[in-house]
C-alpha positions as CSV (number, residue, x, y, z in Angstrom):
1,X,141.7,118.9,91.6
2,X,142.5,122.6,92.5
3,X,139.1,123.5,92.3
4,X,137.4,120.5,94.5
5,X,140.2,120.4,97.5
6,X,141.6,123.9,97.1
7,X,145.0,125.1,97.3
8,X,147.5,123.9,100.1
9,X,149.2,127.0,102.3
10,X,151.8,128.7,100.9
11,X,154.9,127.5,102.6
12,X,157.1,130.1,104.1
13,X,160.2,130.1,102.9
14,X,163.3,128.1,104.7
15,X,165.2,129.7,107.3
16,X,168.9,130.4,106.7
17,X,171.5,129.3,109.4
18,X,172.4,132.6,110.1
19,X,168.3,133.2,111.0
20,X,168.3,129.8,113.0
21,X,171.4,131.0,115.2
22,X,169.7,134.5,115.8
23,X,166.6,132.6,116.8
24,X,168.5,130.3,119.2
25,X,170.4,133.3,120.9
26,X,167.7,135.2,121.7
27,X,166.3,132.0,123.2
28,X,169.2,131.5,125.1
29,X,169.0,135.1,126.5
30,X,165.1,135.2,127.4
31,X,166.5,131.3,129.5
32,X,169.5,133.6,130.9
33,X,166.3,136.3,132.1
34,X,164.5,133.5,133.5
35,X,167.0,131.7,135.7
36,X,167.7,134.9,137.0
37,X,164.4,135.5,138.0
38,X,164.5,132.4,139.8
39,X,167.8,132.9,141.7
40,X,166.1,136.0,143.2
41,X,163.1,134.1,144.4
42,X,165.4,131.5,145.7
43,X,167.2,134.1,147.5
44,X,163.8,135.3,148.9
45,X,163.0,131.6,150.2
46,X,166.5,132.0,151.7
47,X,165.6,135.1,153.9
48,X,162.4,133.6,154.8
49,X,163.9,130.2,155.9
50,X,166.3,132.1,158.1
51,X,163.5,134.2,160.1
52,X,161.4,131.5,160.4
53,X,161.5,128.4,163.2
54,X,161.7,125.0,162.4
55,X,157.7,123.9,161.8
56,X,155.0,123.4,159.4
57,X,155.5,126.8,157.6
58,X,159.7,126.4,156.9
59,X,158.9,123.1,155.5
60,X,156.3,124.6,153.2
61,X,159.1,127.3,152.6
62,X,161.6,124.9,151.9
63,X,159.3,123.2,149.5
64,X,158.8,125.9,147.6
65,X,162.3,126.6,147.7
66,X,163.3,123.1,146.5
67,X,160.6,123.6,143.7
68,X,162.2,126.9,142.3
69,X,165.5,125.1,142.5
70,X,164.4,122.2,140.8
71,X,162.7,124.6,137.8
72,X,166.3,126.3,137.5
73,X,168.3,123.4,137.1
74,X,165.8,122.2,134.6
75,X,166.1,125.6,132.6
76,X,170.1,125.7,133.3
77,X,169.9,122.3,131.4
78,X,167.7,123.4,128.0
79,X,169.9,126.9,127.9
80,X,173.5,124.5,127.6
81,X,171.9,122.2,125.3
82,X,170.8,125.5,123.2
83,X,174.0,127.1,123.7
84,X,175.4,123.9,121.9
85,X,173.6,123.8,119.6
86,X,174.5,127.0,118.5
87,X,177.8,126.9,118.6
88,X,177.5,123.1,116.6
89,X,175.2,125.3,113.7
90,X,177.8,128.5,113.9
91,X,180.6,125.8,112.9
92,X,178.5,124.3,110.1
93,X,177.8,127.8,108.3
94,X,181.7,128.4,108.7
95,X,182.2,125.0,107.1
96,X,179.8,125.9,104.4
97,X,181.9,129.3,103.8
98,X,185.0,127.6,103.8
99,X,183.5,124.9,100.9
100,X,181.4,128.2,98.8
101,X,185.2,130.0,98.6
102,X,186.7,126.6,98.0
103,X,185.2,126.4,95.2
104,X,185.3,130.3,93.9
105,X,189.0,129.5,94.0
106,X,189.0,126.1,92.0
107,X,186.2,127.6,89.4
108,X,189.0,130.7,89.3
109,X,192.0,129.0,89.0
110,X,190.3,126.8,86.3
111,X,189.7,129.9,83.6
112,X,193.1,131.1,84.2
């Protein structure tokens, strides 16, 4: 059967939690680099807004402003639900210590 559908991909191996938790903090960090970037564009639309009279081109501004806004909420959002979640997988691998020397001690207790 090898032969007439060939092999499948070799599957990487599973990431640990501790890999997973990395991942999701440097996530959360490149979110922290891009909300900043948007509070200095909002900040930009701000000066604008202020030069400008009331017209066609502030509303246009203020658009754009509301846009950038909207994108940072939106990003503000995704960066607390990742910082949850690590937080929810940094208690599980403590858990999972706590149970691994749990048991060192019961299997060591036992022979004595």
């Amino acid at each position: 059967m090898q032969r007439l559908f060939g092999r499948g991909k070799p599957k990487d191996p599973a990431l640990s939690l501790a890999d997973c938790v990395t991942l999701i903090d440097s996530r959360v960090e490149s979110m922290d680099e891009k909300i900043s970037g948007f509070d200095v564009e909002l900040k930009k639309c701000l000066q604008q807004m202020q030069t400008m009279r009331d017209g066609p081109p502030k509303n246009l501004v203020k658009q754009k402003a509301m846009r950038v806004l909207r994108r940072k909420k939106m990003y503000e959002a995704q960066r607390d639900q990742l910082k949850q979640q690590s937080v929810n997988m940094k208690r599980a691998r403590d858990i999972i210590q706590a149970l691994k020397d749990t048991k060192t001690t019961k299997d060591r207790t036992k022979k004595i």
